[in-house]
MIVEX-42667 format. One record per residue (C-alpha): x, y, z; residue number from 1; chain. Coordinates in pm, whole numbers. Example, Ala and Ser with C-alpha at 12.3 -4.5 7.8 and 13.67 -1.06 7.14 Angstrom:
! MIVEX-42667
     xx     yy     zz num chaine
   1230   -450    780   1      A
   1367   -106    714   2      A
! end
This chain:
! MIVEX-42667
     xx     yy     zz num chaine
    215    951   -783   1      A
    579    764   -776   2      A
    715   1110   -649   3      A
    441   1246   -431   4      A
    346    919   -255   5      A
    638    686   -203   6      A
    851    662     98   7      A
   1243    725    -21   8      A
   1322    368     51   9      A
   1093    253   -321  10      A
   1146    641   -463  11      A
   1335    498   -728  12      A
   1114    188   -816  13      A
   1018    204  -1150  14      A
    631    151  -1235  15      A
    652   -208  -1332  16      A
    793   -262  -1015  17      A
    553   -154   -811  18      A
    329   -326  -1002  19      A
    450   -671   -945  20      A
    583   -577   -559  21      A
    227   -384   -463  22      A
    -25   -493   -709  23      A
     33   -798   -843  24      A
    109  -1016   -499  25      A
    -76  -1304   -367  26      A
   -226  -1333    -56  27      A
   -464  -1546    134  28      A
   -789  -1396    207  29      A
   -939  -1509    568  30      A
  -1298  -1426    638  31      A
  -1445  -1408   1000  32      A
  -1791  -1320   1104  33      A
  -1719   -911   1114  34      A
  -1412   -857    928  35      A
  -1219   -993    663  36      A
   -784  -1035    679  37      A
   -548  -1035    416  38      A
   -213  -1228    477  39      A
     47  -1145    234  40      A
    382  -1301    243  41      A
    650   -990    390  42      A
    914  -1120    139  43      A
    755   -909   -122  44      A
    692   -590     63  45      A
    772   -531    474  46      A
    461   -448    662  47      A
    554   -121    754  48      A
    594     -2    389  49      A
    273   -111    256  50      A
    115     52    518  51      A
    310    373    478  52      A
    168    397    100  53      A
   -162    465    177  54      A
    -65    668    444  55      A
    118    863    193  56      A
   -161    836    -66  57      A
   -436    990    194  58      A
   -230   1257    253  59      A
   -240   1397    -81  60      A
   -581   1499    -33  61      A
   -742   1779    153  62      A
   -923   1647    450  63      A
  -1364   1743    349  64      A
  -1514   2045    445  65      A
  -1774   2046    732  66      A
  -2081   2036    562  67      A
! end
């Protein structure tokens, strides 16, 4: 996954890494009537990254087959 799905600016983070940077961060959990917000800190990871890892994640799938 470290190969297929990470943008080349973490490429070379090792898996303990991207433990601590992705996984393991705190964040404050904000609930409103229809939907529910994380806030992370951006020290740990910039916005646009952690958004481009799922991204990159989704895309390593085929899209389903009309049923």
């Amino acid at each position: 996954m470290r190969t297929l799905a990470l943008p080349e600016a973490v490429a070379k983070w090792s898996l303990t890494s991207l433990r601590e940077k992705l996984v393991k961060i705190g964040a404050k959990i904000v609930t409103h009537a229809r939907y529910v917000t994380f806030q992370m800190a951006e020290v740990a990871v910039p916005r646009g990254l952690f958004e481009e890892i799922p991204r990159l994640i989704a895309q390593l799938r085929p899209p389903p087959s009309p049923a």
